[in-house]
MARGU-93367 format. One record per residue: x, y, z of N, C-alpha, C in turn; residue in one letter. Coordinates in pm, whole numbers, plus 50000, padded with zeros to 5 digits. Layout:
BEGIN
XYZXYZXYZa ...
//
This chain:
BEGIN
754711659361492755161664261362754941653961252x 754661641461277754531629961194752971634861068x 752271642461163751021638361056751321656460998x 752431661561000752591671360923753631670160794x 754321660860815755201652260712754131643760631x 753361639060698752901631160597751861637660518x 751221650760520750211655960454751911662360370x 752781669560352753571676260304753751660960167x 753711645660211754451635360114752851639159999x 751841638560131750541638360032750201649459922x 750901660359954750371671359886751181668159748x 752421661659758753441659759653752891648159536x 751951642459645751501630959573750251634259491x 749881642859552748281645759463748401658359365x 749521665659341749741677359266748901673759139x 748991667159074747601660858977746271654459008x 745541667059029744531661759042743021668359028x 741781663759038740661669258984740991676058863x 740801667058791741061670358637739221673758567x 739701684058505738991690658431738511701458553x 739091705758606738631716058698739721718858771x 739921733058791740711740258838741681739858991x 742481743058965743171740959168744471755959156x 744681763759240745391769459267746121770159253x 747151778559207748371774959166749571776459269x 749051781859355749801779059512749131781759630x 749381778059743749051782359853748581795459914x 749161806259841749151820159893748301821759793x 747761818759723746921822959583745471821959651x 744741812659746743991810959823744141814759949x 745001816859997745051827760149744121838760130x 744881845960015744931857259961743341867659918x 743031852259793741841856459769740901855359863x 740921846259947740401847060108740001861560180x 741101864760217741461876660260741091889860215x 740971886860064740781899060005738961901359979x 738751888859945737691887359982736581889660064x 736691889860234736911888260347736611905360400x 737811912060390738721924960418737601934860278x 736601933260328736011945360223735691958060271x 735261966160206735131984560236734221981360345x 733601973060415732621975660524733501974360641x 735191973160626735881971860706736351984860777x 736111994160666736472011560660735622013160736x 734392014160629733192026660656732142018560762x 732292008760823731402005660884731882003861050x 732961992661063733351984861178733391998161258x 734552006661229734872020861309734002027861365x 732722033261287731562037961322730772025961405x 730532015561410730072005961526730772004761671x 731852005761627733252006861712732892016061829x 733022026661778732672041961857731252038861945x 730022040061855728912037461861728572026261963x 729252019562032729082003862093730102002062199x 730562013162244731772010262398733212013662331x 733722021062225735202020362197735692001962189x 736742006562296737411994762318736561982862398x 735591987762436734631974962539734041966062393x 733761972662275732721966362236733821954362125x 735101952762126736161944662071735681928862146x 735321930462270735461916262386734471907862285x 733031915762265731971906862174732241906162071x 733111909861977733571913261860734321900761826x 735341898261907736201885561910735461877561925x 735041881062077734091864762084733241859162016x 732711866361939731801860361817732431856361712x 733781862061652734711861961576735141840761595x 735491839161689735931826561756734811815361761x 733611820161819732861809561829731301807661726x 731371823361596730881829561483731561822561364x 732301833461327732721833861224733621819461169x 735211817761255735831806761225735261794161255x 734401791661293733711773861286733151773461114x 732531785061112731391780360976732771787060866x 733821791560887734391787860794735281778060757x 735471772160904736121759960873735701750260816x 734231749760861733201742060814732841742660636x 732931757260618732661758560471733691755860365x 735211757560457736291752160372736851736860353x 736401732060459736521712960461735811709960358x 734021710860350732821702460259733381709060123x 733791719360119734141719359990735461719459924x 736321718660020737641710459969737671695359930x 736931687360027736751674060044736281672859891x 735071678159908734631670659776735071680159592x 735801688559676736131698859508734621703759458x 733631708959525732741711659488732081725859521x 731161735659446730951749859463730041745959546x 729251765759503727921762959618726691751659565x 726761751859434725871742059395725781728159429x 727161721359355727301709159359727701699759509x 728371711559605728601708859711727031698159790x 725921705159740725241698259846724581683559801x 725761677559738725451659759711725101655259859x 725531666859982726211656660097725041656260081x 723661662460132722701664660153721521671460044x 720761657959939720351664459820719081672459870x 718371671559977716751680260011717471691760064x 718711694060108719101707060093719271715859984x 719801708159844720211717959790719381733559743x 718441733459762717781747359743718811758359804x 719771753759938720091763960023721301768159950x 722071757659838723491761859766722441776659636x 721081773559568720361783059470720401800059550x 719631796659719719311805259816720971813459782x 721971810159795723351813459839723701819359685x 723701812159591723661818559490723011830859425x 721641826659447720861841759418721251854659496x 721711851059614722261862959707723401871359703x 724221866359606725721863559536725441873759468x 724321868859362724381872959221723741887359218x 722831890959305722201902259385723581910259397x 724131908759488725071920059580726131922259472x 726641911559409727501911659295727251922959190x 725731924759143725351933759088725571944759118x 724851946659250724581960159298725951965059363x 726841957659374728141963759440729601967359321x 728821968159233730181972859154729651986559078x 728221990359161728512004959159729342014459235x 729722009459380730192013159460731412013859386x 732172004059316733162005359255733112016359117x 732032017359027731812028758958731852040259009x 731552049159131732222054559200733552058759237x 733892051459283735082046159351735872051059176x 735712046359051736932051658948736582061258918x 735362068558916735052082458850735672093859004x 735552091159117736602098859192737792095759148x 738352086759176739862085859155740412092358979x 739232092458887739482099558769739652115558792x 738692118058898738262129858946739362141759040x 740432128959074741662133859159742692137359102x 742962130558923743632133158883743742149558825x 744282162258916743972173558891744642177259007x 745462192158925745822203659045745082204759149x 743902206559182742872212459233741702203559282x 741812198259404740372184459365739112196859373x 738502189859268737232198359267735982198359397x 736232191659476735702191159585735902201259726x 737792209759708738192213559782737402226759818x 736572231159696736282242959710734782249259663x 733882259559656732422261359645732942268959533x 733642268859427733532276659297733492269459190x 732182258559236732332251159123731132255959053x 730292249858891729122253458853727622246258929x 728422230559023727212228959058727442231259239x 727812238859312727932243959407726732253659445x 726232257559560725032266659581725462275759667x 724842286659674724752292659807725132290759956x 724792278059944724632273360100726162263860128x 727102264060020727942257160049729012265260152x 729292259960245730622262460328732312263460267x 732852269760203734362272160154735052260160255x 735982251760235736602250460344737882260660434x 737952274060368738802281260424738402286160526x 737222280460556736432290160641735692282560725x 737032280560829737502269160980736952273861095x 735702277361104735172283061232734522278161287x 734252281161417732722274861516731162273361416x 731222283561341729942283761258729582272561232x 730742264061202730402250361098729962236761241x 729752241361336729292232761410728272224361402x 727272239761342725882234761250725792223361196x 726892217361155726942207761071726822193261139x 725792187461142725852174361215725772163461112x 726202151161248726472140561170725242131761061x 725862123360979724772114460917725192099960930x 724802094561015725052075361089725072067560981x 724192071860843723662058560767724612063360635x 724152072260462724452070260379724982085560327x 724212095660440725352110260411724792118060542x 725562125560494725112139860609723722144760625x 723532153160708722212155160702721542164360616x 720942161160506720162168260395719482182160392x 718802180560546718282191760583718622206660636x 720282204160677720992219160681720912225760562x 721042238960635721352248160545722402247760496x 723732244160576724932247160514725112232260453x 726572232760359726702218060308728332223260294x 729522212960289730542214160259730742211060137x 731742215360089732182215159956732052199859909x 732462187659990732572172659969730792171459974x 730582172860040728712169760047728082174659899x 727612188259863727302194359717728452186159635x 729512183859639730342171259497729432163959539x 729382153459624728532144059617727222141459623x 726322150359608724972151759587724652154859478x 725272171359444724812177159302725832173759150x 727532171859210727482164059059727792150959036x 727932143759161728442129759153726872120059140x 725882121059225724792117159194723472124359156x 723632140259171722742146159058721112140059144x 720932136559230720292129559271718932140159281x 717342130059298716392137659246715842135659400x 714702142959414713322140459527713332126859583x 713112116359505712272101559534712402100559438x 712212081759468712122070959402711862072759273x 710232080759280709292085059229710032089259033x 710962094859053711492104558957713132098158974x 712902090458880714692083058835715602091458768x 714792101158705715402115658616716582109458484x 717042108658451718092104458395719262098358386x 719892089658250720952083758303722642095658326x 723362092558407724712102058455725512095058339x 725612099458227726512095558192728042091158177x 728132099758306729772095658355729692085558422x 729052089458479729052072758558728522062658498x 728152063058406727782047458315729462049258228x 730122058758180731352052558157732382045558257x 732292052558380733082040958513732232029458503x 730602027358509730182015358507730902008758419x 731082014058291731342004758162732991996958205x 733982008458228734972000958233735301997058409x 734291998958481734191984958617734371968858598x 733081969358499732921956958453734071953358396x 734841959858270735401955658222736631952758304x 736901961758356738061957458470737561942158519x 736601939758598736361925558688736381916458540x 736071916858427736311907858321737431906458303x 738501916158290739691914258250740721906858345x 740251907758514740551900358574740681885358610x 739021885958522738421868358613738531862558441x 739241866658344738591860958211739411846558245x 740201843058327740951828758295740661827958436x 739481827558491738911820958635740281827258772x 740841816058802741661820158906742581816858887x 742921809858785744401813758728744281826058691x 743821837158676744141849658670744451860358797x 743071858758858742641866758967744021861359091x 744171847559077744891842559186746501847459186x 746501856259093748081862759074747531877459066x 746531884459056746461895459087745971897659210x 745561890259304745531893459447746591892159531x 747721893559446749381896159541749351913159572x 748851917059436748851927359426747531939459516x 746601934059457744961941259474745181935859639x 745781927959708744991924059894746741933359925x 747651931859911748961940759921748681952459976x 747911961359867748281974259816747491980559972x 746411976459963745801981860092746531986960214x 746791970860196748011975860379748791984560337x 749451989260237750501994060230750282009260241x 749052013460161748432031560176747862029460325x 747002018460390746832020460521747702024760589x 749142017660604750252021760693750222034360670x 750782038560506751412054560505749872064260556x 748792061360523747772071360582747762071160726x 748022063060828748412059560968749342073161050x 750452068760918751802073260926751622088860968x 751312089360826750752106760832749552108660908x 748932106860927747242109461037747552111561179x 748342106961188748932106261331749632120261363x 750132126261268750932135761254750312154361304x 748892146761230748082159561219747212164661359x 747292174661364746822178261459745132177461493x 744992168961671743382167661644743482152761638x 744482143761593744252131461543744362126561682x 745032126161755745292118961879743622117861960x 743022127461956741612131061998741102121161948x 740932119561816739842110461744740152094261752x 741652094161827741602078361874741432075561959x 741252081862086740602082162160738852079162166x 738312088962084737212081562078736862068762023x 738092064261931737742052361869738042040362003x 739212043662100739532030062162739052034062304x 738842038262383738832048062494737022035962534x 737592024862649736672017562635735452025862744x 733552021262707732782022762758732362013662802x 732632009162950732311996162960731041993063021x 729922002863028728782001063058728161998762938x 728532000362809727901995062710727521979862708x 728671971062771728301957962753727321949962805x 726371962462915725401951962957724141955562814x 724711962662744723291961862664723351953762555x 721421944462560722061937062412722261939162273x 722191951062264722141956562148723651958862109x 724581960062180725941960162181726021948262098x 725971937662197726451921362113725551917662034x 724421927161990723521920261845724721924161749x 725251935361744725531940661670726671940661630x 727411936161755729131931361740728791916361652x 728001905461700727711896561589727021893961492x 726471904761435726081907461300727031914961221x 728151922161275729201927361213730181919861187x 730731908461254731621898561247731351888861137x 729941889161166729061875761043729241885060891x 728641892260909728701894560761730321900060683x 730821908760783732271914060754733061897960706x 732401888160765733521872560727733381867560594x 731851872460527731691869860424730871852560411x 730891847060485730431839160518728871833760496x 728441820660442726951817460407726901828660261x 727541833360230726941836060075727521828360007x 728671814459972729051809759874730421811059851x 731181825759827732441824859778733221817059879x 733161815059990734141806860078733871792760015x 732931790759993732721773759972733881775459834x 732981780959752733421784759581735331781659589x 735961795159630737271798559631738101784359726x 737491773259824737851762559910737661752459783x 736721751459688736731741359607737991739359527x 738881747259497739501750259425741041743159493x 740981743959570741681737259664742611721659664x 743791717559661744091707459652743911696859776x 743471684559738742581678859866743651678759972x 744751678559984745761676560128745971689860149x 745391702960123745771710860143745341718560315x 746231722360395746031724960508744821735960579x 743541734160508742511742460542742201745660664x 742371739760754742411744260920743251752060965x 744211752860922744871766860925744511782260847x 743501776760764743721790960683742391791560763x 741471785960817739971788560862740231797661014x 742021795261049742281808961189742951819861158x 743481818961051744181829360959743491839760884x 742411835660806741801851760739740911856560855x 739941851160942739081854961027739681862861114x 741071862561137741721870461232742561879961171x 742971876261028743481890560993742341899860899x 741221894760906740001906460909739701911360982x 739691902661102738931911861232740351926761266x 741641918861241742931928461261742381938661149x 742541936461042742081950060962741361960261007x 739851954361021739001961961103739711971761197x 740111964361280740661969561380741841983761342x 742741978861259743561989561250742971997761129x 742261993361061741332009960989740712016561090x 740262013761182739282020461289740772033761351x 741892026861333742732037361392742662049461284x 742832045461180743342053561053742172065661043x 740792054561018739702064461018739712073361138x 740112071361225739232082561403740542092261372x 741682087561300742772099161312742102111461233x 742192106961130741252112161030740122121461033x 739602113561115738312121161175738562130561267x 739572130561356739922140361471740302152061407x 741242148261298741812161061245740852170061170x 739982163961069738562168261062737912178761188x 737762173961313736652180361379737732192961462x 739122186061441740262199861466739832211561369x 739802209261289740312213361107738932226861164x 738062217861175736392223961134736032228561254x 736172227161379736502234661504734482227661586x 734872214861544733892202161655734002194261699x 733292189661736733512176761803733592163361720x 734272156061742734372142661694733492136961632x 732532130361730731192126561694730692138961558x 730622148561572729642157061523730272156361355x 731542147261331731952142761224731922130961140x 730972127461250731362106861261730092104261160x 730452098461065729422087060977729992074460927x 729222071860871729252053760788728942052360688x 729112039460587729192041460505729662045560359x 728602050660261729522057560127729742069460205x 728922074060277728952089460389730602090060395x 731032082360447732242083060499733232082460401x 733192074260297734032071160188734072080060090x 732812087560074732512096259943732572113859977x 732562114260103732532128760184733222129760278x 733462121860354734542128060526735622127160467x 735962119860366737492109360390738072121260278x 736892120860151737542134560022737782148060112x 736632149860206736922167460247738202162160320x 738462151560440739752156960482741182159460393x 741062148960301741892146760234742402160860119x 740932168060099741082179960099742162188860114x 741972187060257742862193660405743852194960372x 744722182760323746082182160313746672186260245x 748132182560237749272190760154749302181160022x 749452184359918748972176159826748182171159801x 747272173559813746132167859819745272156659715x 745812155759580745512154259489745902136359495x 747402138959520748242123459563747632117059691x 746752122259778746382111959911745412106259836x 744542117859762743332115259714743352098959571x 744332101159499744372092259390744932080859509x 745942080659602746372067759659744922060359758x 744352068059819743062068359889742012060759792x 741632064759691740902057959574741302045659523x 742542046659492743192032859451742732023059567x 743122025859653742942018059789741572010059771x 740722020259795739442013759760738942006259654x 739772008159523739122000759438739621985559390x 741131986559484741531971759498740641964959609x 740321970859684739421962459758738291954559766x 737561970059668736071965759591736281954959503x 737431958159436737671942159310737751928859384x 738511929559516738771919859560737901909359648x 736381917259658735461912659724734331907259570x 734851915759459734441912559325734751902559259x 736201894659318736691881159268736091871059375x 735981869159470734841861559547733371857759470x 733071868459502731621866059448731001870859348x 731821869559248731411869659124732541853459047x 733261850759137733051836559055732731823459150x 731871830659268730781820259315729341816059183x 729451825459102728471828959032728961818158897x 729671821158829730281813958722730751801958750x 731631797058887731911784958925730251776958925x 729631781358994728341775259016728001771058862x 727851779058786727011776758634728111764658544x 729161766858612730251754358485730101741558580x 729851745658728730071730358757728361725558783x 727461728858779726281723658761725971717558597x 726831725958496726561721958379728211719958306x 729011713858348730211708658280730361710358158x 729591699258109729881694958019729311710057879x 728641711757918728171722057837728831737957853x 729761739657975729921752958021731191751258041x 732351741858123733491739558148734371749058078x 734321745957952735141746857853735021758157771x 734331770657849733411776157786733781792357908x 734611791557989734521795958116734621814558079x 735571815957952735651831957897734461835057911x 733331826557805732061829257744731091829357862x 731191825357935730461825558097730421834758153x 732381840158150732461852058261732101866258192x 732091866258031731461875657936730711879757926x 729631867057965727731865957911727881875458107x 728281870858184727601876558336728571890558383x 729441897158311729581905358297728741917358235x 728361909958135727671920358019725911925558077x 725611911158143724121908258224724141920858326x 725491918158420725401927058508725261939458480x 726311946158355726611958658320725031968458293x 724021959158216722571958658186721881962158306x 721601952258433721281953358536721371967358606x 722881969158620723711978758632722601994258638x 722561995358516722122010858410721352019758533x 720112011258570718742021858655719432023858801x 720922016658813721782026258955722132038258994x 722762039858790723362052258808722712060658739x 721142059158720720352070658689720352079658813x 719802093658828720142104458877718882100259033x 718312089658999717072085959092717722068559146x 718592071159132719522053259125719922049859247x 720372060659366721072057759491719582054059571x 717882054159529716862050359604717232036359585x 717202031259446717012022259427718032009259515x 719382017959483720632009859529719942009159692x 719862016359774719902019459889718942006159923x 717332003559872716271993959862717181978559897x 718081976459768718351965559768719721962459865x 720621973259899721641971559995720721970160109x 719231971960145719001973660321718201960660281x 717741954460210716791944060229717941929260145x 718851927460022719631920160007720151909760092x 720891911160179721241898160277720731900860404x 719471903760400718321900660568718321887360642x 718351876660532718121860260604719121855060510x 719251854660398719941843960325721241834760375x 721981845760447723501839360448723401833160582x 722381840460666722341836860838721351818460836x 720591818560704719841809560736720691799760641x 721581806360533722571794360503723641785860609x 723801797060696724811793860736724491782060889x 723391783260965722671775961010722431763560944x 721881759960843721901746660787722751744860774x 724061747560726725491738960690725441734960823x 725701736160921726041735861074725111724161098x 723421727261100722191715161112723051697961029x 723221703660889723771691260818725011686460859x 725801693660910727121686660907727171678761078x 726611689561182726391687461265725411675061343x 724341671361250723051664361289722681654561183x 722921660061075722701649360946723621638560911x 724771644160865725921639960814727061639960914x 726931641461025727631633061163729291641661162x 729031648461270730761652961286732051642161305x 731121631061352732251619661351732701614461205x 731891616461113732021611660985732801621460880x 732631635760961733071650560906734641649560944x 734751645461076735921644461145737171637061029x 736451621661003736961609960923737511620360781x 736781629460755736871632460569738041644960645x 738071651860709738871659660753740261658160791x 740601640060840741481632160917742291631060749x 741811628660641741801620460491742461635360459x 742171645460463743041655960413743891663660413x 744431669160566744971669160660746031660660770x 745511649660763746291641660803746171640160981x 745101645460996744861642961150743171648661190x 743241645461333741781651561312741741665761426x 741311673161398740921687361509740131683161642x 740791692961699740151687961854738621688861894x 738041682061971736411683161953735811694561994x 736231705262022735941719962034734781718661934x 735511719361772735011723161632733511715061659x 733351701961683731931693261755730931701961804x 731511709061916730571715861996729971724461961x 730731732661872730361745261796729771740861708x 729631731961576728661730161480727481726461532x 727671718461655726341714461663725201721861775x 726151730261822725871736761944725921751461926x 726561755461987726971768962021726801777761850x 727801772261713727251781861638726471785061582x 725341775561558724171775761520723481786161623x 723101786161722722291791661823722601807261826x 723961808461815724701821561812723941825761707x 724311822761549723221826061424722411827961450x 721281819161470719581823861478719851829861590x 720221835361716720071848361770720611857061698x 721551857661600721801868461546720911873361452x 719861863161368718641864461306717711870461357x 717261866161443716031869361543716921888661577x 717991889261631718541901761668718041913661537x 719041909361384717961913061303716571920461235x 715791908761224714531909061280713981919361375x 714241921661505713761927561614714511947561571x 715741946561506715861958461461715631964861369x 714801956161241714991962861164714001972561095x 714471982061056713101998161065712801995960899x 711912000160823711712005060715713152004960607x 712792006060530714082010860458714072031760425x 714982035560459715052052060434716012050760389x 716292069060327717412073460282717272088760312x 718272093160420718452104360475717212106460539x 716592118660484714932117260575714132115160450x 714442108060354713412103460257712782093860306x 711492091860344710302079960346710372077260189x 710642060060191710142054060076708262050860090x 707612049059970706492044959946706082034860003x 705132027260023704782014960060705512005959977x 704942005759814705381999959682706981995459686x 707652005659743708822001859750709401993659873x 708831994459939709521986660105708611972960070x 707451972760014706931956659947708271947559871x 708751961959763709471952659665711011949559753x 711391958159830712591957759923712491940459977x 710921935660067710931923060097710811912160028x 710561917359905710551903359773712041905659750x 712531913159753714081912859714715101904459821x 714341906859930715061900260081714721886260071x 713311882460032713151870160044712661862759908x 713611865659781713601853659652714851849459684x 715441850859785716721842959801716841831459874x 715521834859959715271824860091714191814559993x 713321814359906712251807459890712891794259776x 713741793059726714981785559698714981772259813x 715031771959877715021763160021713871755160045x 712691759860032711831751460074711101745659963x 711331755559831710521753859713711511740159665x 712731739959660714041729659618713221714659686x 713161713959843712791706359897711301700459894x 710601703259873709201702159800709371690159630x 710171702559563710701693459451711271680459436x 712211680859555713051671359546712191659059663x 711491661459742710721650159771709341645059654x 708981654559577707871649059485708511642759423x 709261647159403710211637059254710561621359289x 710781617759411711361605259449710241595559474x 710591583859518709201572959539709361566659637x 708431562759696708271552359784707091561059937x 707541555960062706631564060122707721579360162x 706741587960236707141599260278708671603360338x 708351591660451709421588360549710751583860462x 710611576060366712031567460251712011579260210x 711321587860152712311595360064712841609460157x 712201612960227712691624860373714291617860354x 714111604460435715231599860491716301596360376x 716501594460274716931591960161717921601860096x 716861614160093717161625860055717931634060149x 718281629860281719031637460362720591630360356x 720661616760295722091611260295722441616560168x 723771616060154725051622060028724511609659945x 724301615059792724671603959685725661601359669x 725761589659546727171581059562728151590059507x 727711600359443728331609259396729841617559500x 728911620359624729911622859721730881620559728x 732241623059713733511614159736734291624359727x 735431619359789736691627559779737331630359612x 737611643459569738221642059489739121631059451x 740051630659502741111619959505740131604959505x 740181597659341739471588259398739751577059446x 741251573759510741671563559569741471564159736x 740581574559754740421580459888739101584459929x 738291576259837736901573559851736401568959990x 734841575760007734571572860159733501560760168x 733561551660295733151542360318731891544760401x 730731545960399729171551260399728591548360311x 727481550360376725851540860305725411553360245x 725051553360114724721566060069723361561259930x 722421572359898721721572959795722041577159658x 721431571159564721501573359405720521575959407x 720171590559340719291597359324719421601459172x 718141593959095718061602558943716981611958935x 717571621858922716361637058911715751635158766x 714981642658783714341644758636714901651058546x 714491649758416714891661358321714071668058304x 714401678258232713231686158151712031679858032x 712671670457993712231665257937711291648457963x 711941647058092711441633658159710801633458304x 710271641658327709551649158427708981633658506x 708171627858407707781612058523708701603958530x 709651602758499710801590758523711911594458605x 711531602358763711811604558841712211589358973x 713021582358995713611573359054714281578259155x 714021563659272714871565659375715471554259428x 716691554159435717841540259442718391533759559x 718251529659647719481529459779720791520259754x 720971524159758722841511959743723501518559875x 724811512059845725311514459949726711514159885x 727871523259908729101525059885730071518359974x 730861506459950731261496860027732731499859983x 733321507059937735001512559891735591510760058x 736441508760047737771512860177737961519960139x 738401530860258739751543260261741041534160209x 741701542560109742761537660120743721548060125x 745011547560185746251559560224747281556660099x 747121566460033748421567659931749331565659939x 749841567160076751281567660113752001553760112x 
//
């Protein structure tokens, strides 16, 4: 208990500190945004449908286990380097300057998904605008943009068997029949055209949810995380709380007991296949959020004694728990559905907006009140979407004030204004009536390599470069002790290897980009892989740079460029680290040949505050 007293004297002691840059205003303020972060809609519409799809309850064993020897190393890893030094995705990589291309790589990937995911949230308010009403307009085929072919839902028969599932982004296009939730969401929610080919027009409703999306995530992040960090009591809360009561009630309905069954009801011949555990650890990896930045970002923020090894077993496990208990909520859901509609389970089962924008409205339909599941159901989602929106969207702005301080610091409204307004722009050709091709392009090709091949180098550097014994030392300095050598094995071992098989896994699956049975063009699955890989070319192009720039032979500056400049140090600067490190002066824009390279050596003692 001694070295838990003494980080508690330290934390008291350092409450001032990293000045001119931000720190939390408590403990739970960073759990939180963690968590909320973390805990995004792919926790709904995705895990559950993998769930089923992959052994029920068998396919949890790889799920964890990747969870354990996946996910929590590289976030422990990502929350130490950048607590230690109070630094984002940018500035973080003093440890290692021929890396930094991989903090740009992490950024551009950020700034990508950041974009393209607060349509999902434009959505997400034009339903919940859409609920507010006697009558959800979805419940029924007497609407003006309804057809022929739509199914009433009063009309609960075997007929509707016809109706099969859609795995990826909706139902299947090609029936004849369509339910009332399918035609809402085709003909007036996205109005959607043929192809690519024909963008047709902008939806003007939905560029007013675009408009006030944005403005919502501005009004949130306008005072960085002193804002956001008191509205994620609220926005990471609210979730659990409609989860329970939808639980509550789902359970109730008849049919539901069926559909949890299929969700937990283990297949345990699934596990000899590897496609099971590609997929249980590509779901763990990305569901953690992990290698894109906001973990580093939201850890910088951090007060240096603050107990980060605890929070690196804490959100990873109450995400994977989320997962887990939406998977109940959804299969209830779903059972009562294939009760309701007189099928089978499966023959209801999708992923996705599929699931969010059509199964979840028609059941909800179903119910008694329908109007109130529907507005609490929406809400749900759009605290969530925000909350994966305060992550990584001020990986984006942290990055730009702390690469340029002095010019941006002070400036942080006007930052989060200017990349609000950028996005809103960006935004526009989504929610044209030809917009869900486009979205669809950049959601299947967006994070292909970036975060898997970020997340691999942190591990290479911390692990092989910059010495776990030395990682250990900066970890011992904040904390007040050091973690058992497990964490060793895994950076340098086991999680790396796990990654690039999960890359290579990837790789080996991945088909074209489609949408429903639309074939995209050539033109477009070209631009899909420039979109996948300007995130990756950051990395090698950085490193190229950053060895031309330096002097001497090949080998001095390789080797040079892989140690931390003197810059490196613990926030706290009476707690400066004792290592041989490089001074590196980059160029300017303006001084392109007066590119230098320095060796010194940083000869400070540790010293203990206490």
């Amino acid at each position: 208990m001694l070295h838990v007293e003494a980080l508690k004297i330290k934390e008291k002691a350092s409450q001032k500190q990293n000045e001119g840059r931000e720190n939390w205003s408590g403990r739970l303020d960073f759990i939180l945004s963690c968590i909320g972060y973390s805990v995004g809609i792919g926790n709904i519409w995705r895990f559950p449908y993998l769930c089923y799809k992959n052994g029920g309850g068998a396919f949890l064993i790889p799920y964890l286990l990747f969870m354990v020897v996946g996910a929590v190393p590289i976030f422990f890893l990502e929350y130490a380097i950048a607590q230690f030094s109070s630094s984002s995705t940018l500035t973080v990589w003093k440890i290692c300057p021929l890396m930094k291309g991989v903090g740009y790589g992490a950024l551009l990937v950020s700034t990508i998904f950041c974009v393209y995911f607060n349509i999902f949230m434009t959505w997400t308010i034009y339903f919940l605008y859409q609920s507010m009403t006697s009558i959800l307009p979805w419940s029924h085929c007497n609407n003006e943009w309804n057809t022929d072919n739509c199914l009433d839902n009063s009309r609960h028969n075997a007929s509707l068997s016809n109706v099969s599932k859609e795995a990826n982004w909706s139902m299947n296009t090609n029936l004849t029949k369509m339910t009332p939730s399918e035609e809402y969401w085709k003909y007036n929610v996205l109005q959607i055209t043929s192809g690519i080919e024909d963008l047709g027009g902008i939806r003007l409703e939905l560029l007013a949810c675009l408009f006030a999306a944005w403005v919502l995530v501005f009004l949130c992040l306008f005072n960085g995380i002193k804002s956001s960090g008191k509205i994620v009591y609220v926005t990471v809360t609210f979730p659990y709380i409609v989860l329970i009561i939808f639980l509550v009630r789902a359970v109730t309905l008849p049919g539901a007991i069926e559909g949890i069954k299929f969700f937990i009801i283990p297949k345990w011949h699934n596990l000899l296949s590897t496609k099971v555990w590609g997929e249980a650890a590509v779901q763990i990896f990305f569901s953690s959020g992990a290698g894109w930045g906001a973990i580093l970002t939201m850890a910088s923020f951090n007060k240096f004694h603050h107990n980060m090894y605890r929070d690196a077993i804490i959100v990873p496990a109450i995400n994977s728990g989320t997962s887990i208990f939406a998977g109940f909520v959804t299969f209830s859901i779903l059972g009562f559905m294939a009760h309701e509609k007189g099928m089978a389970v499966e023959d209801v089962l999708t992923q996705g907006p599929g699931l969010v924008f059509m199964a979840y409205p028609e059941a909800i339909s179903r119910l008694p009140v329908s109007p109130l599941w529907a507005i609490l159901f929406f809400l749900m989602m759009l605290t969530i979407a925000i909350d994966t929106q305060f992550g990584t969207f001020e990986t984006i702005t942290s990055a730009l004030t702390d690469e340029f301080p002095k010019l941006l610091r002070k400036k942080k409204m006007l930052v989060t204004a200017g990349v609000c307004f950028l996005g809103f722009l960006l935004d526009i050709p989504l929610i044209m009536q030809g917009g869900m091709y486009i979205l669809q392009i950049v959601d299947w090709y967006c994070g292909l390599f970036t975060p898997m091949l970020v997340a691999v180098i942190e591990c290479i550097v911390i692990g092989w470069i910059y010495g776990t014994d030395q990682f250990y030392k900066d970890i011992e300095m904040m904390i007040g002790y050091k973690p058992c050598t497990g964490w060793k094995i895994c950076w340098k071992f086991i999680t790396p290897v796990v990654i690039l098989v999960m890359l290579v896994f990837n790789m080996t699956q991945l088909q074209p980009v489609s949408y429903n049975h639309y074939q995209y063009p050539s033109y477009a699955i070209a631009i899909g892989w420039v979109i996948g890989m300007v995130s990756v070319a950051p990395i090698p192009l950085y490193m190229i740079k950053a060895i031309a720039c330096a002097e001497g032979s090949l080998q001095q500056r390789i080797g040079c460029l892989l140690r931390p400049i003197s810059e490196w140090e613990p926030v706290l600067k009476n707690e400066k680290n004792r290592m041989e490190t490089c001074t590196l002066t980059y160029f300017k824009p303006t001084e392109v040949d007066k590119c230098e390279l320095n060796s010194t050596k940083n000869t400070d003692e540790i010293q203990n505050i206490l």
